[in-house]
C-alpha positions in Angstrom: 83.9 95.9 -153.1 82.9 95.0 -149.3 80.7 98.3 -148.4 79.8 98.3 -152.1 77.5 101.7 -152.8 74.3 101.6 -155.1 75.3 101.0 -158.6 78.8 99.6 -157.7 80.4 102.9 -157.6 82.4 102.0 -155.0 83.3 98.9 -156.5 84.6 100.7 -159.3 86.6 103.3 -157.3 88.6 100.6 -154.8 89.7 99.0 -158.6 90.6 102.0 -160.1 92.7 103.1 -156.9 94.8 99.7 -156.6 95.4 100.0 -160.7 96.7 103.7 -160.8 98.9 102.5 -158.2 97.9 105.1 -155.3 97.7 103.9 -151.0 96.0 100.9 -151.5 97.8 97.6 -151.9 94.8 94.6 -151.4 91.6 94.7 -153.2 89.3 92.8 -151.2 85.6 91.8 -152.7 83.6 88.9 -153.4 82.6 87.0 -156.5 79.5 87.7 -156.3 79.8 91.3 -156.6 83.0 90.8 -159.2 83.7 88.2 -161.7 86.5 86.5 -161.5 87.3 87.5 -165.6 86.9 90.8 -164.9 89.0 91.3 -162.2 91.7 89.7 -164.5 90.8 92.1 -167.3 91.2 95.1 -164.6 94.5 93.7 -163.5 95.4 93.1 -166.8 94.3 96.9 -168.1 96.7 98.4 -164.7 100.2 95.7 -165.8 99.6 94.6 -162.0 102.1 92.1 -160.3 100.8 90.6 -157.3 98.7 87.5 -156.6 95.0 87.2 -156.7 93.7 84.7 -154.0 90.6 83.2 -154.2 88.7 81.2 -151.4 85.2 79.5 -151.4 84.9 77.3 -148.3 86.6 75.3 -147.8 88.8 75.5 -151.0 91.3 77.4 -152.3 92.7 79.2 -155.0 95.3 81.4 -156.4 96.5 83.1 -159.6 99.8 85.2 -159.6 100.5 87.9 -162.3 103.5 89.7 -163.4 103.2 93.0 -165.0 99.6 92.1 -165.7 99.9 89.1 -167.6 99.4 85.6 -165.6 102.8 83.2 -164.4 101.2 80.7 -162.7 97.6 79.6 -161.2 96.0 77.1 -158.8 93.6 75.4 -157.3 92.4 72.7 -155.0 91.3 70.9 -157.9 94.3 71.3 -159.9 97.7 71.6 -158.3 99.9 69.8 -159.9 103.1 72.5 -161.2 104.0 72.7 -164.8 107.6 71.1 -164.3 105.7 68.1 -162.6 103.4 68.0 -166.2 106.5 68.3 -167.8 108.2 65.0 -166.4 104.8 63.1 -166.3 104.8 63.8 -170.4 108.6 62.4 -170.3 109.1 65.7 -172.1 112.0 66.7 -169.2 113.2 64.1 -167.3 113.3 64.4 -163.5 117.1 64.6 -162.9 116.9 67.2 -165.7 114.3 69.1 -163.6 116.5 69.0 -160.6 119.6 70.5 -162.6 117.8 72.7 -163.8 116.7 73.6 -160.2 119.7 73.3 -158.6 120.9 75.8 -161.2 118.4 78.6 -160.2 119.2 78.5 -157.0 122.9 79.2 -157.6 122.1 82.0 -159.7 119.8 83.1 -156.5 123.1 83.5 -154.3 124.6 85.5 -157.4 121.4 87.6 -157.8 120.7 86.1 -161.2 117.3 86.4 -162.8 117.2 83.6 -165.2 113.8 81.4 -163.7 113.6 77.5 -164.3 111.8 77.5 -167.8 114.3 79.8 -168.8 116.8 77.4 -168.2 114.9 74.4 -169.1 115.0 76.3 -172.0 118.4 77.6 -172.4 120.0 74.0 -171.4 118.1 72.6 -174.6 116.0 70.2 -172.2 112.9 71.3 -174.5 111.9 74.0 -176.4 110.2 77.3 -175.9 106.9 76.6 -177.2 106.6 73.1 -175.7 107.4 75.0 -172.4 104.8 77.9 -173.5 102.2 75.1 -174.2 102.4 73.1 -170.8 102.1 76.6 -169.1 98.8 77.3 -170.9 97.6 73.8 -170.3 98.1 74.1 -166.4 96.6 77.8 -166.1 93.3 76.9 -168.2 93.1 73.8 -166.0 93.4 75.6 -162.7 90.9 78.6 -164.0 88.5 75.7 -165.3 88.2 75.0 -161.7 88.2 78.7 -160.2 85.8 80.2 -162.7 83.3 77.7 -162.0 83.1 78.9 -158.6 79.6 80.8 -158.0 80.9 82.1 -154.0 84.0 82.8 -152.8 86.1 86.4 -151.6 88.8 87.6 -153.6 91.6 89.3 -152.0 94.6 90.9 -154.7 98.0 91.3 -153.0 99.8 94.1 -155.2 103.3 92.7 -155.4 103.0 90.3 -153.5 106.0 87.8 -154.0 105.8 85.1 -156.6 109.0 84.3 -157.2 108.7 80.6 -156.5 105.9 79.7 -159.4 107.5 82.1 -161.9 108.8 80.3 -164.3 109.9 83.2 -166.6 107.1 83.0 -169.2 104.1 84.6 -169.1 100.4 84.2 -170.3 98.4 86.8 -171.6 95.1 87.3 -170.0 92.6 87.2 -173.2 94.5 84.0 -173.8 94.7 82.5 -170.7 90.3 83.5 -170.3 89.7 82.0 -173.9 91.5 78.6 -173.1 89.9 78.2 -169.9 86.0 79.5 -172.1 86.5 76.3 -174.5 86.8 74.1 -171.4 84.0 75.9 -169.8 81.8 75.0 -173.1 83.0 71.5 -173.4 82.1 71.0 -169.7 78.9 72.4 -170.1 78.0 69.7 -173.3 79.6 67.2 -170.8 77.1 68.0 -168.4 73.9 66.9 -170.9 75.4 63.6 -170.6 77.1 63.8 -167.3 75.2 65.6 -165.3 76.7 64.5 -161.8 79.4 62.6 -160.0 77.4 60.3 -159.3 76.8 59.3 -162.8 77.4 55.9 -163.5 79.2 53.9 -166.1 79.8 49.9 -167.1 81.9 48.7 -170.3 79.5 48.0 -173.1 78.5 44.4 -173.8 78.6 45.2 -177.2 80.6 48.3 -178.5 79.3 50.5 -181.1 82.7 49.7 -183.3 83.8 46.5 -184.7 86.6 45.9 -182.3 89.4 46.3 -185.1 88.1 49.7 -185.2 88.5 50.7 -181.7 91.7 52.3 -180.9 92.0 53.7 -176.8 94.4 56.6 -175.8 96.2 55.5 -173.0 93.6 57.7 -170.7 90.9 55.8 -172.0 92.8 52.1 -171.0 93.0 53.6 -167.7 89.2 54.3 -167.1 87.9 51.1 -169.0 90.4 49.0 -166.5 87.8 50.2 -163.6 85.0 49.8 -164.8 85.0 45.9 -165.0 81.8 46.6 -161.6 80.5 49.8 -162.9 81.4 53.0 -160.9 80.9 56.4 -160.4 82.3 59.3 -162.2 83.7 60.3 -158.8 85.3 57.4 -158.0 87.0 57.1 -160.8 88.1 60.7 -160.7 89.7 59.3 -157.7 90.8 56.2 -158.7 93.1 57.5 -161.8 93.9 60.5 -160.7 92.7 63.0 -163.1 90.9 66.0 -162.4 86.6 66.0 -162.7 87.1 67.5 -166.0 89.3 65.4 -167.9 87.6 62.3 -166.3 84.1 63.5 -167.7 85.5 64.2 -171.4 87.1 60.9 -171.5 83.9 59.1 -170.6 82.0 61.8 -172.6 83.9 60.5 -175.8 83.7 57.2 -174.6 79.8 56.9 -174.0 79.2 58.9 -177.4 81.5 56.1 -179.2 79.3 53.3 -177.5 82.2 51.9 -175.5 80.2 52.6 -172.1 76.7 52.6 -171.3 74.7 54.7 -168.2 74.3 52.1 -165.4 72.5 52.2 -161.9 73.5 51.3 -158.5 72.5 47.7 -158.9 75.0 47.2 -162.3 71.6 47.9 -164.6 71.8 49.6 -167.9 70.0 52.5 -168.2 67.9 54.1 -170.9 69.1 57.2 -172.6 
């Protein structure tokens, strides 16, 4: 994809080589010449193994793949693993996650291939959909991040090892590319009310609900109990420890219900 040719033909040729599987074993390129999606589709198309890195100065990113469908993905924003998201939910519980490790690692030294949500699994600590589920969660929140990137080279290892964040299931990529889409076009109706950052919210003085009508998820608690002063949707992306996206939807809902209003530096309310 570097040395590209008029009309991308040899962009097309360095893909085709690394998916029929001939010399090459790194496709190198840059976003700007190849979408992120359709280099997935392309891995997907050639049942690839390997991992996809991705860097845009100065973050970075990666997305590993196993036989063309996708185990496991990160980012800077978002790189929290799914057994972590598993625990947080009090879905496993940690001890039950360290088993469950511990166990994996035993089979390791007997050359076992059972991988940690397989025995998550198979130890009835949850079930195989709830494991399925958390694992789509976490990729569409790590692509969220990647595909917003507009810069950035791409370098696919072919089989490179990915042993560690395989957890034994597997994400197709037209599913993995549509759940990451509907955050991309929730993001993007965000962005008429949140266009920034630095946007600014307050608590309401007077909600749009009669208060026996307001009923807060625990996400929304967390937000409201920082913005006694006003701040910054930054700041309170790094005050409660959520990502930028599921900050902005939570004050998206929040401003829409009348719960928050627009404020300026100096605590003023502003006009929509």
């Amino acid at each position: 994809m570097r040395d590209r040719t008029a009309g991308g033909a040899s962009v097309r040729s360095n893909c085709t080589d690394v998916l029929r599987g001939r010399h090459l074993v790194a496709l190198e390129g840059n976003l700007k010449d190849f979408s992120l999606a359709d280099m997935f589709r392309l891995l997907a198309s050639g049942a690839k193994s390997g991992a996809l890195h991705v860097v845009s100065e100065p973050s970075e990113g990666v997305v590993c793949f196993r036989d063309g469908e996708v185990i496991f993905a990160s980012s800077d924003g978002v790189a929290q693993t799914v057994g972590a998201r598993l625990v947080d939910a009090g879905v496993v519980s940690d001890k039950q996650l360290r088993q469950a490790t511990g166990l994996m690692k035993i089979q390791k030294k007997t050359k076992a291939s059972r991988r940690l949500g397989q025995i998550l699994v198979d130890e009835g600590y949850l079930e195989a959909g709830v494991l399925e589920y958390t694992l789509r969660e976490q990729l569409a929140d790590a692509l969220f991040d990647l595909l917003r990137w507009d810069e950035g080279e791409l370098r696919f290892e072919s089989e490179a090892p990915c042993d560690d964040h395989d957890l034994g299931f597997s994400v197709p990529v037209d599913v993995v590319l549509a759940d990451a889409d509907k955050r991309l076009e929730m993001w993007r109706r965000i962005k008429d009310k949140i266009p920034s950052g630095d946007t600014r919210f307050a608590m309401a003085s007077e909600p749009g609900r009669k208060p026996a009508d307001i009923h807060l998820k625990p996400r929304e608690w967390m937000l409201l109990c920082f913005l006694h002063d006003g701040r910054s949707v930054d700041e309170l992306t790094a005050l409660s420890g959520y990502n930028d996206f599921e900050t902005a939807k939570v004050l998206y809902g929040m401003y829409a219900e009348g719960l928050i209003v627009k404020v300026g530096p100096a605590g003023e309310v502003l006009a929509e």
